[in-house]
Steps between C-alpha positions, in 0.01 A plus 500: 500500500850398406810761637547645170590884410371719171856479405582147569425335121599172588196397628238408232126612562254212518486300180858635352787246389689453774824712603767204494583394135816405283629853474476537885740168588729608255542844611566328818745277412659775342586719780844631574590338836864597591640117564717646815177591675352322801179402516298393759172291515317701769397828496486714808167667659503842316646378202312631203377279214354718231190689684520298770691436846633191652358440840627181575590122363224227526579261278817315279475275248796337196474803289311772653476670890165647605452829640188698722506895330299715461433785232720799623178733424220355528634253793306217356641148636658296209709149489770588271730213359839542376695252318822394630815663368665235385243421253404788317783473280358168371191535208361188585440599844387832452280399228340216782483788796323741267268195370350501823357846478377421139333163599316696778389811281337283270280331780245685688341310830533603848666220608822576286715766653460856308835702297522817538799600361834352311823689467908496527700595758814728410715127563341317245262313741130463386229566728112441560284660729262308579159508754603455869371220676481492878450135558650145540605292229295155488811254563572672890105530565507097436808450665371687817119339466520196336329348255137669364152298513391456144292780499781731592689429268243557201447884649908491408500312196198623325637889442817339385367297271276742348792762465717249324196391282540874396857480448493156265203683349777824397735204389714508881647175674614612863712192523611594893105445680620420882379609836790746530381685184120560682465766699222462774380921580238518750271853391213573732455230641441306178831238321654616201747264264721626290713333261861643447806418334515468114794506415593227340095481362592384141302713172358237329245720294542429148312802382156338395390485852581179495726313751791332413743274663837592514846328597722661763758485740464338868334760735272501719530355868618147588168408698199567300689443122312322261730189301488718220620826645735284641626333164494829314256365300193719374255649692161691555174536765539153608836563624337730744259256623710229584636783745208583625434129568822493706381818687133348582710159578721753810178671558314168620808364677730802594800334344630489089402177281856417479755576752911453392855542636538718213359646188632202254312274745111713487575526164545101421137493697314704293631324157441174638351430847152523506327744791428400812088476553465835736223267686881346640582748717151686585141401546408574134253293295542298185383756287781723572734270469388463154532910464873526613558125226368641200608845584858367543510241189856451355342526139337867456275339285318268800466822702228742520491730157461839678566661868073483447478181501719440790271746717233328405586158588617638855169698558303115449724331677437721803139555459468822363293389203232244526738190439393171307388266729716225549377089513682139545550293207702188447805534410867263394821650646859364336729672773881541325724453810864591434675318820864597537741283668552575855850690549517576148638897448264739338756580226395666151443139347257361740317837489456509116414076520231613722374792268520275193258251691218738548535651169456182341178406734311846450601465108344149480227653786429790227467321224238271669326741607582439883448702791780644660397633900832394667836538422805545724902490449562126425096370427176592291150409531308442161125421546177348257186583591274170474208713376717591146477118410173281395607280856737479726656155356562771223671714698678246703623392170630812364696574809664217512599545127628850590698339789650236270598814239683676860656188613668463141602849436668456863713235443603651175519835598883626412740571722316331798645554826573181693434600810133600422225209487130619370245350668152486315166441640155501425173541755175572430300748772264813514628817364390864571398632206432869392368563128700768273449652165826346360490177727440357822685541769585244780506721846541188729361197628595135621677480129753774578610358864766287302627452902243272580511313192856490321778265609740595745719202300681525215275287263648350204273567185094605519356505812159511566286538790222170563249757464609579162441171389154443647591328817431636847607765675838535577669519868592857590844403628587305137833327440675320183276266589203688481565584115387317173799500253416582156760487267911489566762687333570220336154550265359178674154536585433354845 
């Protein structure tokens, strides 16, 4: 039962409105605080903070310290955190700190951390008191383990994802879902998750019970934003599951998606570099690869709809639900290569050349009706299943006419970097195939091995394996030689 007293009023019995609300922040900000007073951001071990007693520090954060007390009566063990001086004389940020509380009284699931109590200190300073956890948050236990098999990290991300199911369900955006935010409490013998931290969860609830997006300022944390937390721009569930596609992406591998010398830098890589595939940097199959991809889609529109969904595709991909049995079809690759020139500096131009070049190739890929199973920092992979067409001469033909579309809108494309040359080939091969309800899905196969079949050459124009055409088989150590030209720059057909 929560530490509360038959006096104590601030603390709501189950199913009331919860205690923190407009008139609360602005009898807050409305304190008398003598100026000429000092302040300080800790609080000693005795210190009292409303019914309960500091016992010692355990945790610091940009606006708030956390503090181990207990209730000075009934000597129940509490986390109590206490906004930093400094702030409480600022409405926005006391209206964020007490958001928190609010965001987690209208969610009820035992992975999200229980309020028991919100009040005031004498100083100004809000406080919540808060269930005490006596575990390890998620980002050390991976730091001091490693990375998690697959089926390790479901047992973390499925609780997660069904709390914050809850919380888009009540209208709530955490915006801030990291490792450090997950506590890891180990309770007879038996792992429990729990997710912390909302305070800078956005209300997006418009009152129907509907959800809403909504348009805010940049917050959240530099390695796991998505490009449109990162642009301000508006936001809802999804934003939450491209973060939890960067968590299962440190999960598999131990180490974040992107990795900067500083925040502008992570941040440039979510908006425009695509994610690294997990399978990388850790012996993870094809299937997950396509998990952390879609999960982690710059447009919140390509990535899964709910946190659901995203469990869902993780349990098949690991085998926790009968999956759809995969089989080999036939398949035409056009590989989008952009080749930079050696010693050329990775300044902001050559980066945004780069990102125009695969936008333009998954646009035309898209609209085709392409599949996309690679794509890295400078090249994309767009792939035509044979078996979609009456024949393959079909096939073979609208690939090439695909190709010819690319290799125009690249030598037209504007403001084209010089020091960037796009190679484009074709090959035909096998491709791993696993049905879906929306689409197939291409999990691997000779087809995606685009190292044993694209050039190592800058080609000029189309390129196309021998294979492609009809003719035999390809040496596995190919050069320029080894390659059927197509079509030029120039719009000559060859």
């Amino acid at each position: 039962m929560p530490p509360t007293d038959d006096d104590e009023t601030t603390t709501p019995p189950p199913g009331a409105a919860p205690t923190p609300d407009d008139d609360f922040v602005s009898s807050t900000i409305h304190t008398s605080v003598d100026e000429d007073e000092e302040h300080s951001d800790s609080l000693a071990a005795g210190d009292v903070i409303g019914e309960y007693v500091v016992k010692e520090e355990i945790g610091w954060g940009g606006c708030s310290t956390v503090y181990s007390a207990v209730h000075r009566r009934k000597g129940v063990r509490v986390a109590v955190k206490v906004m930093h001086p400094g702030l409480a004389q600022s409405l926005k940020q006391v209206q964020r700190f007490v958001q928190e509380a609010k965001a987690l009284r209208l969610i009820e699931h035992p992975t999200i951390v229980e309020v028991y109590h919100v009040g005031c200190m004498p100083d100004g300073r809000p406080f919540i008191v808060m269930e005490f956890l006596d575990g390890v948050n998620l980002g050390t236990f991976i730091h001091a383990r490693g990375r998690f098999s697959p089926a390790e990290a479901l047992e973390i991300l499925a609780p997660i994802s069904e709390a914050l199911n809850l919380a888009h369900e009540a209208g709530i955006v955490h915006r801030d879902v990291k490792a450090s935010n997950i506590i890891i409490v180990d309770r007879d013998n038996e792992r429990e998750v729990k997710l912390l931290d909302f305070g800078i969860a956005k209300l997006v609830n418009v009152g129907s019970g509907a959800m809403q997006t909504t348009v805010g300022h940049i917050l959240g944390s530099p390695h796991s934003m998505a490009p449109e937390q990162i642009r301000g721009q508006r936001i809802d569930g999804r934003t939450d599951v491209y973060a939890l596609g960067a968590l299962l992406y440190r999960l598999l591998t131990g180490k974040h998606p992107f990795e900067g010398a500083d925040a502008l830098a992570l941040t440039r890589m979510h908006v425009h570099t695509p994610p690294p595939p997990p399978s990388q940097s850790a012996p993870v199959s094809p299937a997950l690869d396509a998990v952390v991809r879609r999960a982690m889609e710059k447009d919140p529109d390509h990535r899964y709809d709910t946190v659901a969904a995203f469990v869902g595709a993780l349990e098949n991909a690991i085998g926790n639900v009968p999956a759809v049995a995969e089989a080999s079809a036939r398949a035409i690759g056009i590989y989008v290569d952009g080749r930079v020139e050696a010693g050329s500096e990775a300044d902001d131009e050559l980066h945004d050349d780069l990102m125009n070049i695969l936008d333009i190739a998954e646009e035309a890929f898209e609209k085709h009706q392409f599949l996309i199973p690679l794509q890295t920092g400078n090249a994309i992979l767009g792939v035509l299943l044979v078996a979609q067409w009456d024949t393959e001469e079909a096939a073979r033909g609208r690939a090439m006419d695909v190709a010819a579309e690319l290799e125009q809108a690249m030598g037209t494309r504007p403001e084209a970097d010089d020091r960037i040359d796009v190679n484009l080939c074709l090959h035909i091969a096998d491709a791993d195939v696993r049905a879906a309800s929306d689409c197939p899905e291409v999990t691997g196969g000779p087809i995606v091995d685009v190292g044993a079949w694209a050039p190592q050459e800058t080609m000029d124009g189309v390129c196309a394996t021998p294979e492609t055409l009809g003719f035999a088989a390809g040496s596995r150590d190919r050069t320029a030689r080894s390659y059927v030209r197509i079509g030029s720059r120039r719009g000559s057909t060859l």
